[in-house]
PDB file with SEQRES, HELIX, SHEET and CRYST1 records, atoms N, CA, C and O in Angstrom:
SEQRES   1 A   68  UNK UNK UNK UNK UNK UNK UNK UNK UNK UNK UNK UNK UNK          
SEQRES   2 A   68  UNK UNK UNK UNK UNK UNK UNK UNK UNK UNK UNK UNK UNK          
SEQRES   3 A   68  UNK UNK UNK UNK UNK UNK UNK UNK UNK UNK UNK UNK UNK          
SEQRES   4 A   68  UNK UNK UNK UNK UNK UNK UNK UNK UNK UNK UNK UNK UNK          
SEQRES   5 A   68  UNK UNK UNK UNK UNK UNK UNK UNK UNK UNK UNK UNK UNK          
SEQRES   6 A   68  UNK UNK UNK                                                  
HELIX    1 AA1 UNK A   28  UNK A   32  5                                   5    
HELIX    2 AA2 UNK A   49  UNK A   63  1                                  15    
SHEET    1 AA1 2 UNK A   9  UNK A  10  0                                        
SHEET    2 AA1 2 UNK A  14  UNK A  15 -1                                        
CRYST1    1.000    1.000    1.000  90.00  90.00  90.00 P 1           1          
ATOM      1  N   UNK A   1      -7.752   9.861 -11.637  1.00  0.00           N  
ATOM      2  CA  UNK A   1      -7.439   9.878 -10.226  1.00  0.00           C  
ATOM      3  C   UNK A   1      -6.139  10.640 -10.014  1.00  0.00           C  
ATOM      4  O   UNK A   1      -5.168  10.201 -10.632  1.00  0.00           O  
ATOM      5  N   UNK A   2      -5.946  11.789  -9.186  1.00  0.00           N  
ATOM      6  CA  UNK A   2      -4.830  11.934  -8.586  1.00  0.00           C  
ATOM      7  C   UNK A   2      -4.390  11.663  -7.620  1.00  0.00           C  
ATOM      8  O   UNK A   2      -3.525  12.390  -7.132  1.00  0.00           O  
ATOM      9  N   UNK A   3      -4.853  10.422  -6.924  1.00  0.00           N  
ATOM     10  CA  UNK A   3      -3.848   9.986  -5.864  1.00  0.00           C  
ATOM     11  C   UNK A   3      -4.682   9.000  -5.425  1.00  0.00           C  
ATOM     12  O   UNK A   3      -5.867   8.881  -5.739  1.00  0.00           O  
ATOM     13  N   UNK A   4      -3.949   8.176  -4.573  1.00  0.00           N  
ATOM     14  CA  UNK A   4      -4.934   7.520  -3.827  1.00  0.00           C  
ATOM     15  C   UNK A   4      -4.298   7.091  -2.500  1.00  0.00           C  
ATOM     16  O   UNK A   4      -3.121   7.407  -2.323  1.00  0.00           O  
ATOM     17  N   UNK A   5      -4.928   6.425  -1.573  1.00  0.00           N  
ATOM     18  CA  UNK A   5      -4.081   6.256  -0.578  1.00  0.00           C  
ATOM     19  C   UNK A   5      -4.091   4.654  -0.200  1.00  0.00           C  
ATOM     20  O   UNK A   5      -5.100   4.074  -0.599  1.00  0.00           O  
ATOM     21  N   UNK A   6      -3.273   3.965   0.400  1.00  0.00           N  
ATOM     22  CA  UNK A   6      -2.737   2.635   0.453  1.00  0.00           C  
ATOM     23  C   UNK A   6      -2.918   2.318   1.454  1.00  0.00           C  
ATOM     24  O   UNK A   6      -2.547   3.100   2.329  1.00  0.00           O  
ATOM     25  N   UNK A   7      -3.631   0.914   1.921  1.00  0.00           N  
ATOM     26  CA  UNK A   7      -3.284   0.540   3.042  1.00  0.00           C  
ATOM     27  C   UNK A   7      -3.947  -1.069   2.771  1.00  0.00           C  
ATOM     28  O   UNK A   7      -5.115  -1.116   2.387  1.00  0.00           O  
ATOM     29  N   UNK A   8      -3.416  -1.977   2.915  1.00  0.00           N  
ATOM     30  CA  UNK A   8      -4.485  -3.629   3.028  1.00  0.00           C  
ATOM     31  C   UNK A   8      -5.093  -3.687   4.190  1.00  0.00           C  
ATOM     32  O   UNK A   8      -4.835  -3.095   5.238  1.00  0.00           O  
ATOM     33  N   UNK A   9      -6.362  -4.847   3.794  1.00  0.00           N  
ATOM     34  CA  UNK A   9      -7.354  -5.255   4.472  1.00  0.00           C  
ATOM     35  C   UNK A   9      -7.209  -6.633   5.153  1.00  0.00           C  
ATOM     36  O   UNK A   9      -6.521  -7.438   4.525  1.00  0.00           O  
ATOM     37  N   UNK A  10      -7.745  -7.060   6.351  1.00  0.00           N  
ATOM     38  CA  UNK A  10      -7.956  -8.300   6.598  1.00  0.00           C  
ATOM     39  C   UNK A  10      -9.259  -8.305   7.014  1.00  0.00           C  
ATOM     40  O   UNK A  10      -9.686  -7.742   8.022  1.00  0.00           O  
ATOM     41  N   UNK A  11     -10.099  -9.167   5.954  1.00  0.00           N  
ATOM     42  CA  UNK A  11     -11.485  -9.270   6.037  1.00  0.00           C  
ATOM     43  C   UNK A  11     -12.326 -10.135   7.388  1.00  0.00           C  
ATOM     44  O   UNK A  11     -12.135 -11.342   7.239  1.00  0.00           O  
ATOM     45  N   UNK A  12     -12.860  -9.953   8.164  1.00  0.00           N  
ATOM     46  CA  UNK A  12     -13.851  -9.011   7.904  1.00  0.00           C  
ATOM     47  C   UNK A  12     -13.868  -7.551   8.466  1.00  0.00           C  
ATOM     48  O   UNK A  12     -14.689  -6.777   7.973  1.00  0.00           O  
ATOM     49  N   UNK A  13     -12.901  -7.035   9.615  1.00  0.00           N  
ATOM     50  CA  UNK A  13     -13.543  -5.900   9.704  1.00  0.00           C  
ATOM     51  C   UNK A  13     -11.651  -5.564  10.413  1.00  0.00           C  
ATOM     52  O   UNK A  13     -11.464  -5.223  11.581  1.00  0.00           O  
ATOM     53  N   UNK A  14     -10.700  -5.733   9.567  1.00  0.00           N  
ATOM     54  CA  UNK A  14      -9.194  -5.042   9.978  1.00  0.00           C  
ATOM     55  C   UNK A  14      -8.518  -3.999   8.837  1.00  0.00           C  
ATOM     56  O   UNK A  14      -8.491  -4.543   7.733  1.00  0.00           O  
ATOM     57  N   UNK A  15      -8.218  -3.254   8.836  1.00  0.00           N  
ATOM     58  CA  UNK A  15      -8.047  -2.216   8.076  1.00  0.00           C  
ATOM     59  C   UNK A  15      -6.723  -1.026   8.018  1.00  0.00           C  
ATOM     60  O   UNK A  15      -6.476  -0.547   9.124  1.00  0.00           O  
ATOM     61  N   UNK A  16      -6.136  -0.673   7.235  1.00  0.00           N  
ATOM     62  CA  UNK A  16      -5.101  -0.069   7.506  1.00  0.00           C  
ATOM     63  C   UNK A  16      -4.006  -0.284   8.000  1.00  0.00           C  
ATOM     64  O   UNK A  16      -3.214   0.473   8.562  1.00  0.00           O  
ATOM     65  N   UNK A  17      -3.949  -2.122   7.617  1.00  0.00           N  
ATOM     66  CA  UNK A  17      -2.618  -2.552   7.291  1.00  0.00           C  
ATOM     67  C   UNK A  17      -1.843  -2.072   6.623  1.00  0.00           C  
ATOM     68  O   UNK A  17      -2.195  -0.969   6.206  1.00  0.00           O  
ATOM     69  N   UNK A  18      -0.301  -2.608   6.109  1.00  0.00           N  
ATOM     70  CA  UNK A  18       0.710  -2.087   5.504  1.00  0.00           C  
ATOM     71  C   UNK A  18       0.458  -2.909   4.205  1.00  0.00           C  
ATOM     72  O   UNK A  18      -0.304  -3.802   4.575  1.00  0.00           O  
ATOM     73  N   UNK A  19       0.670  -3.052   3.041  1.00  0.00           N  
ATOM     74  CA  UNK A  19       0.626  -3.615   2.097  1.00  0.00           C  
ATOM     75  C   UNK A  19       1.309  -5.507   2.230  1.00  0.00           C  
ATOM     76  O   UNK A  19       2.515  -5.612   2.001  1.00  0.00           O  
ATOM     77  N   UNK A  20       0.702  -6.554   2.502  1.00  0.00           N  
ATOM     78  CA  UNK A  20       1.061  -7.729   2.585  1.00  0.00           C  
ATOM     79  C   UNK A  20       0.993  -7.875   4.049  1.00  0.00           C  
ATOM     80  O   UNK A  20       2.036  -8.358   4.490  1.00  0.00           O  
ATOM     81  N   UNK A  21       0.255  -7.660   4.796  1.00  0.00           N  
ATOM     82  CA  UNK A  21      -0.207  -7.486   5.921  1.00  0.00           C  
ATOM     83  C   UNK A  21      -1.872  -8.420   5.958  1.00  0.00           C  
ATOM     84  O   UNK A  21      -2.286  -9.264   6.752  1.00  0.00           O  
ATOM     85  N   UNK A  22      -2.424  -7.881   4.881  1.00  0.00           N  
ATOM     86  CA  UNK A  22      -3.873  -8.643   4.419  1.00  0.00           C  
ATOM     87  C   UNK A  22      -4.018  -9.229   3.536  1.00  0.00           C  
ATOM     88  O   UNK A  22      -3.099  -9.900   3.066  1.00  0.00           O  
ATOM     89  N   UNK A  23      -5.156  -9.182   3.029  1.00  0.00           N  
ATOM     90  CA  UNK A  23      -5.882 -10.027   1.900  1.00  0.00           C  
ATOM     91  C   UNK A  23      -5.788  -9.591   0.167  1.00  0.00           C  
ATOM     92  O   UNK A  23      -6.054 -10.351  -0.764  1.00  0.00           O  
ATOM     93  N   UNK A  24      -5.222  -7.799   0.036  1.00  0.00           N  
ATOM     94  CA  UNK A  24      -4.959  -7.406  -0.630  1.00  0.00           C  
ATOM     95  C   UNK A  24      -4.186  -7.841  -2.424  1.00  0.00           C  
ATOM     96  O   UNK A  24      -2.955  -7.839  -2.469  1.00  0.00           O  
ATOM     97  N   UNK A  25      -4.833  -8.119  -3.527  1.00  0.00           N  
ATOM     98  CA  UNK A  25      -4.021  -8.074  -4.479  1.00  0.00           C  
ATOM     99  C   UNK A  25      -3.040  -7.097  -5.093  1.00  0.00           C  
ATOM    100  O   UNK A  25      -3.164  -7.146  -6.316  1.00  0.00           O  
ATOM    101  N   UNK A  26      -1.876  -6.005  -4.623  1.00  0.00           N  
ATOM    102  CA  UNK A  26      -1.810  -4.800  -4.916  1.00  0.00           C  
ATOM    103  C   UNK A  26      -1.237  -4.996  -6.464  1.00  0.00           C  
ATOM    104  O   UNK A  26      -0.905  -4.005  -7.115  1.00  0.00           O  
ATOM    105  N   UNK A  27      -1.152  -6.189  -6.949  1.00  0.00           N  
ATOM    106  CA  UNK A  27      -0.398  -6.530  -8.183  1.00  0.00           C  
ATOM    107  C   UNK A  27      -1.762  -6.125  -9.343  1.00  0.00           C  
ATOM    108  O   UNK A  27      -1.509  -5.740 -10.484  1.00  0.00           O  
ATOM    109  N   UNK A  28      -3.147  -6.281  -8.845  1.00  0.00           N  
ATOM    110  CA  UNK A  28      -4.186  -6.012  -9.614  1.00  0.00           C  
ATOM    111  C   UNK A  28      -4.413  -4.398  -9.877  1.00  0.00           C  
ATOM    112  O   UNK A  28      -5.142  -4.042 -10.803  1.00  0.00           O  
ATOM    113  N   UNK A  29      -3.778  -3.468  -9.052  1.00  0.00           N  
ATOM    114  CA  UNK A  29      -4.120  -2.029  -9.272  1.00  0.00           C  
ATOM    115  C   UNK A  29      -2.986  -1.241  -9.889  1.00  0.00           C  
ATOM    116  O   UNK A  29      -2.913  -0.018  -9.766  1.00  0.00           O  
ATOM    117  N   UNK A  30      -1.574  -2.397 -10.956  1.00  0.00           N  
ATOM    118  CA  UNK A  30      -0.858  -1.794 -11.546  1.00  0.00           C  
ATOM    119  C   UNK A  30      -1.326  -1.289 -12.256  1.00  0.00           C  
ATOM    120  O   UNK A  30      -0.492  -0.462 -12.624  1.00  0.00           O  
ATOM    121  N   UNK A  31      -2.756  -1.073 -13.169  1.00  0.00           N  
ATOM    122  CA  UNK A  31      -2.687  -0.727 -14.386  1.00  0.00           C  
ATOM    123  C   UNK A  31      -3.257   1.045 -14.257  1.00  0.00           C  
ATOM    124  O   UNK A  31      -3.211   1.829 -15.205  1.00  0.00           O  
ATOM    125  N   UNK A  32      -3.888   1.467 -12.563  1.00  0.00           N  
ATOM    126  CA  UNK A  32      -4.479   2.282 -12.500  1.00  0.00           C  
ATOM    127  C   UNK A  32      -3.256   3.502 -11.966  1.00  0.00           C  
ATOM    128  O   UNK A  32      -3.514   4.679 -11.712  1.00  0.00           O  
ATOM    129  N   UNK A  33      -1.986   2.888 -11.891  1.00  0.00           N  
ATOM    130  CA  UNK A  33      -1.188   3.956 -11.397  1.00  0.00           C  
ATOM    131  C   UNK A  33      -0.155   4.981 -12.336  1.00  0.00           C  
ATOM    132  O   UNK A  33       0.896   4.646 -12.882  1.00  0.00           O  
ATOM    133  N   UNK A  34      -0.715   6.144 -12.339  1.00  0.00           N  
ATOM    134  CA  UNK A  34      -0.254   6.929 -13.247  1.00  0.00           C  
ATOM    135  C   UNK A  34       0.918   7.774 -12.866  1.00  0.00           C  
ATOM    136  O   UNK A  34       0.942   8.283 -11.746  1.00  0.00           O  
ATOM    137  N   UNK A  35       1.969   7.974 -13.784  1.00  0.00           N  
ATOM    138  CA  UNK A  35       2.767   9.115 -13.300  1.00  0.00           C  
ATOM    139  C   UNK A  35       2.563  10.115 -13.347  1.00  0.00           C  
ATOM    140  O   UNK A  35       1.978  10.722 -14.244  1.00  0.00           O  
ATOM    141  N   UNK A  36       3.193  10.671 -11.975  1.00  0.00           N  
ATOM    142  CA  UNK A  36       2.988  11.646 -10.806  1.00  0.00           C  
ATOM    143  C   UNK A  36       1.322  11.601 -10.228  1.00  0.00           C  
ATOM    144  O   UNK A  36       0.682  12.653 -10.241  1.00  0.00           O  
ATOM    145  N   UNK A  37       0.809  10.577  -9.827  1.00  0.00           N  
ATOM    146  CA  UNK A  37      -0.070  10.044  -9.357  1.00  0.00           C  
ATOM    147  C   UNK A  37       0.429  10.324  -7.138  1.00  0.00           C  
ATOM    148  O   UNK A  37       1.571  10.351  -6.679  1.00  0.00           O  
ATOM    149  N   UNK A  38      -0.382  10.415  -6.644  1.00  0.00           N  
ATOM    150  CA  UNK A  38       0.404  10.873  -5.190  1.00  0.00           C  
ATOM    151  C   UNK A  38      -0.118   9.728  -4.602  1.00  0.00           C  
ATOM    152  O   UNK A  38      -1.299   9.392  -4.510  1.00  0.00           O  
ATOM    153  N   UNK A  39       0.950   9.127  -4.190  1.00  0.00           N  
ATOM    154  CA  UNK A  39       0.638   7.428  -3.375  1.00  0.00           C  
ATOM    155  C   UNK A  39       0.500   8.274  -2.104  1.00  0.00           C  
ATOM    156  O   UNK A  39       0.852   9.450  -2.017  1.00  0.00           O  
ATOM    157  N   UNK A  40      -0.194   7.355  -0.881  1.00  0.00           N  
ATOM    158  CA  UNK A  40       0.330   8.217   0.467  1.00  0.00           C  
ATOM    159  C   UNK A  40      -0.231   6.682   1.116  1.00  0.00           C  
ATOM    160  O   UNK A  40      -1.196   5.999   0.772  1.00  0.00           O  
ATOM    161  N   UNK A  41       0.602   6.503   1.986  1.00  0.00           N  
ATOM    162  CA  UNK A  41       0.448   5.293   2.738  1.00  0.00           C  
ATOM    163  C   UNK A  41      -0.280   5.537   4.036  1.00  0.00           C  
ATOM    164  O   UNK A  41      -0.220   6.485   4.820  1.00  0.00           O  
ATOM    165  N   UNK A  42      -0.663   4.932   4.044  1.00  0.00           N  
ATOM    166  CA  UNK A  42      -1.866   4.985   5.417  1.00  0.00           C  
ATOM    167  C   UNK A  42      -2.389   4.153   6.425  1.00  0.00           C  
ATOM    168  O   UNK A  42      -3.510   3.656   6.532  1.00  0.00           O  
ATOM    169  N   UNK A  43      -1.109   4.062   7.355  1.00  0.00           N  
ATOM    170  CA  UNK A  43      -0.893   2.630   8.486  1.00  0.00           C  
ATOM    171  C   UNK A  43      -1.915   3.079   9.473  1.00  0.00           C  
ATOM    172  O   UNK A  43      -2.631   4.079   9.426  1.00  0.00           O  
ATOM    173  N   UNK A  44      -1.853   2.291  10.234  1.00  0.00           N  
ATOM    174  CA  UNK A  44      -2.771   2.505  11.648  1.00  0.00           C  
ATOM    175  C   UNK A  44      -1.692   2.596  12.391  1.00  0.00           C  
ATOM    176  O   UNK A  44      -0.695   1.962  12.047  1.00  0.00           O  
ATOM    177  N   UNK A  45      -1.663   3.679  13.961  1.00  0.00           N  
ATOM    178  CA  UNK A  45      -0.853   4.450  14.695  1.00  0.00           C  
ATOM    179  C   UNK A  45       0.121   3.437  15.097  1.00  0.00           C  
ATOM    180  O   UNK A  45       1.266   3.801  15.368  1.00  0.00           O  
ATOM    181  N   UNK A  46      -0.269   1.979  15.178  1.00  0.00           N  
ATOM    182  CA  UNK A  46       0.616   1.313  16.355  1.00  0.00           C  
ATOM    183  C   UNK A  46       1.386   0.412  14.415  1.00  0.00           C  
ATOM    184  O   UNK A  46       1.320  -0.801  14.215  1.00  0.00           O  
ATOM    185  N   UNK A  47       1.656   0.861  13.951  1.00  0.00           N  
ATOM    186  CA  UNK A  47       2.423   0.387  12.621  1.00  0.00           C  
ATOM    187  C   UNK A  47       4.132   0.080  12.884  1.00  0.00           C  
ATOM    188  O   UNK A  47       4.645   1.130  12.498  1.00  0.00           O  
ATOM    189  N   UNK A  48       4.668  -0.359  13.106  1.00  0.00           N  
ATOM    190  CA  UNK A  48       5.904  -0.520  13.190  1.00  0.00           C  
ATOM    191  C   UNK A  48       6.850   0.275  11.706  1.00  0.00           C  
ATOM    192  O   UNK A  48       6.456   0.525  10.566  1.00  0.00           O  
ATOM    193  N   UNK A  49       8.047   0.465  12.297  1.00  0.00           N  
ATOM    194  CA  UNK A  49       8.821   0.908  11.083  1.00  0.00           C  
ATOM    195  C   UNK A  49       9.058   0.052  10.020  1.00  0.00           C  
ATOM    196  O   UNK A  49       8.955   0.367   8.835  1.00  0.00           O  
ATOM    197  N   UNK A  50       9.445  -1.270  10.546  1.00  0.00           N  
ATOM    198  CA  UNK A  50       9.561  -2.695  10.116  1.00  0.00           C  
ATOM    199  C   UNK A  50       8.518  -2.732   9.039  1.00  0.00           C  
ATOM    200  O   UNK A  50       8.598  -2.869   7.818  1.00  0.00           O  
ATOM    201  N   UNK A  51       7.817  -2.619   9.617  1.00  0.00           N  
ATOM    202  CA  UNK A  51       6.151  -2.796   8.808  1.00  0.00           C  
ATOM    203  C   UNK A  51       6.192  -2.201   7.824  1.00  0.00           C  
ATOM    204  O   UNK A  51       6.078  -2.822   6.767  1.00  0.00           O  
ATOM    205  N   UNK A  52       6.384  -0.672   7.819  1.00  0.00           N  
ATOM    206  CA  UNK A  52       6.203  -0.124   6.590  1.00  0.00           C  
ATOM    207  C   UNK A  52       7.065   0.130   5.614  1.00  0.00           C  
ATOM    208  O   UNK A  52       6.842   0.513   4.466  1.00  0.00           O  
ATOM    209  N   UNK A  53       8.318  -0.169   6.286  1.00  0.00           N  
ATOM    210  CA  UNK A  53       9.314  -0.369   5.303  1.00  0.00           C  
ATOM    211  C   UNK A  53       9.261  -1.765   3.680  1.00  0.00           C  
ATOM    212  O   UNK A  53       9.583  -1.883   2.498  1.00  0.00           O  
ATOM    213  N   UNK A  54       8.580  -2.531   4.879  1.00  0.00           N  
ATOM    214  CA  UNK A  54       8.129  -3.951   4.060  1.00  0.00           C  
ATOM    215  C   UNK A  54       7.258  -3.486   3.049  1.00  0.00           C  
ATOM    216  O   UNK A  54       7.543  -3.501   1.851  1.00  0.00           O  
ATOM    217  N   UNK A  55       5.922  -2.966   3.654  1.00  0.00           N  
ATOM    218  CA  UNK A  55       4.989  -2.713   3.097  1.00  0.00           C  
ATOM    219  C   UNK A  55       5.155  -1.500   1.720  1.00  0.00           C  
ATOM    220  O   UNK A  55       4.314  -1.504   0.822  1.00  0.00           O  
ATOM    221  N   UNK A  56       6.072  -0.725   1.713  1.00  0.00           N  
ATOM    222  CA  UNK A  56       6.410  -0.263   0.930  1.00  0.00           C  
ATOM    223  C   UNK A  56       7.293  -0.466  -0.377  1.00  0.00           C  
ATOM    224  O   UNK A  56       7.311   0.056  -1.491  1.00  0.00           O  
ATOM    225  N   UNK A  57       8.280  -1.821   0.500  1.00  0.00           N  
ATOM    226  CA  UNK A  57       8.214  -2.888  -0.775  1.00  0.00           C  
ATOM    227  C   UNK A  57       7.841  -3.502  -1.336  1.00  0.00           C  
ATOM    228  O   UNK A  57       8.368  -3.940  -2.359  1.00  0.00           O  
ATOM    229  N   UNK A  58       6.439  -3.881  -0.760  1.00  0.00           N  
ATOM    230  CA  UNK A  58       5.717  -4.679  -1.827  1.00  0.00           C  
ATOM    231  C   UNK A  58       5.183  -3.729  -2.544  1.00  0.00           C  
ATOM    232  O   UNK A  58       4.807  -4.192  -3.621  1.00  0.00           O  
ATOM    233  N   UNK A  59       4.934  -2.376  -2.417  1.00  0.00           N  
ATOM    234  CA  UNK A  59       4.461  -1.517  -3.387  1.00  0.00           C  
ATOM    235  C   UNK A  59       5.643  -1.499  -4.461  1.00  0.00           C  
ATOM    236  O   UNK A  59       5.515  -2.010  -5.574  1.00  0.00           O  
ATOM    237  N   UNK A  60       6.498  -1.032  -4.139  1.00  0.00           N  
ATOM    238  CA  UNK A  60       7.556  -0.883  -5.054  1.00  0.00           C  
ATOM    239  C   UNK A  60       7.662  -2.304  -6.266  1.00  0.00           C  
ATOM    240  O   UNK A  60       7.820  -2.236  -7.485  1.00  0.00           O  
ATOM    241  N   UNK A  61       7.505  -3.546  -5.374  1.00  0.00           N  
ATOM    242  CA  UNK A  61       7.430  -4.936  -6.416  1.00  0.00           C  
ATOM    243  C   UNK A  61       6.007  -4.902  -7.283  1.00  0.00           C  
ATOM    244  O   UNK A  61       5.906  -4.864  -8.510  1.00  0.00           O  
ATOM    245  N   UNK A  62       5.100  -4.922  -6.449  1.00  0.00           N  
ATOM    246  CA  UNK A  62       3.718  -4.697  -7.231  1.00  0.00           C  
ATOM    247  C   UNK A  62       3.772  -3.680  -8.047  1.00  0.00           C  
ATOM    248  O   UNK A  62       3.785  -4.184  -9.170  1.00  0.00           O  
ATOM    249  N   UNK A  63       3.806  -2.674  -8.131  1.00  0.00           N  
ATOM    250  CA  UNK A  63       4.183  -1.416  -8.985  1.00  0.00           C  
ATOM    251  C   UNK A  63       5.108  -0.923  -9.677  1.00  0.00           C  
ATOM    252  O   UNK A  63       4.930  -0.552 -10.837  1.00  0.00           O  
ATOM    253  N   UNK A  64       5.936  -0.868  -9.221  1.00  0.00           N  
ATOM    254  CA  UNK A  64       7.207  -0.596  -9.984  1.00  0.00           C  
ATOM    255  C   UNK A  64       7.610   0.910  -9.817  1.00  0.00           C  
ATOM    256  O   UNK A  64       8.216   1.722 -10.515  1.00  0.00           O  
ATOM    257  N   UNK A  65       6.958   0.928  -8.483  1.00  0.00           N  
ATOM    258  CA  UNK A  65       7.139   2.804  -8.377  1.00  0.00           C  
ATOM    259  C   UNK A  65       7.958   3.108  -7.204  1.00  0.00           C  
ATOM    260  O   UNK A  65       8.248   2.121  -6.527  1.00  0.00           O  
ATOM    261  N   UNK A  66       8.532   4.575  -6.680  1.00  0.00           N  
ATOM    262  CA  UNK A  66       9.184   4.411  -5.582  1.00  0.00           C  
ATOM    263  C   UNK A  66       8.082   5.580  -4.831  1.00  0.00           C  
ATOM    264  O   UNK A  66       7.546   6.626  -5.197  1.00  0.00           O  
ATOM    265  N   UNK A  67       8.096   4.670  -3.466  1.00  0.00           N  
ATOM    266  CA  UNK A  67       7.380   5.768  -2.571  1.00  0.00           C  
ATOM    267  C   UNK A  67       8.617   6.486  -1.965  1.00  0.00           C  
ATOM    268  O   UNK A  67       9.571   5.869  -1.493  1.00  0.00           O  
ATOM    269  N   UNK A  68       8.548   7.517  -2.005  1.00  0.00           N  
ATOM    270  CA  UNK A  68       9.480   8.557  -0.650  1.00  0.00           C  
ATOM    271  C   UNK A  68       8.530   8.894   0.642  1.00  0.00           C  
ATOM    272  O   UNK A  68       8.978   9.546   1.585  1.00  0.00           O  
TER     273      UNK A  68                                                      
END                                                                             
């Protein structure tokens, strides 16, 4: 994979949350993230800054990677 793109779910039909927003394990897809792998986050329009700032820390805790 070279990249993939990020966003959690709230089941049944919400999508393109920020990471800890949904139902998401992102701690289960450490093993698939490779370096220089291209994260790209992928909120829905009405996303707050708040939001993704968070949400990008839980990537950073789940992963151990830094998004820019």
């Amino acid at each position: 994979t070279a990249g993939i793109h990020i966003h959690d779910v709230m089941p049944p039909a919400h999508d393109h949350l920020m990471p800890s927003r949904g139902k998401m394990d992102f701690t289960a897809f450490k093993n698939i993230i490779g370096p220089g792998m291209v994260l790209v986050l992928e909120p829905s329009p009405n996303t707050s800054e708040a939001e993704i700032r968070a949400g990008v820390e839980t990537i950073r805790t789940a992963w151990g990677v830094t998004i820019n």
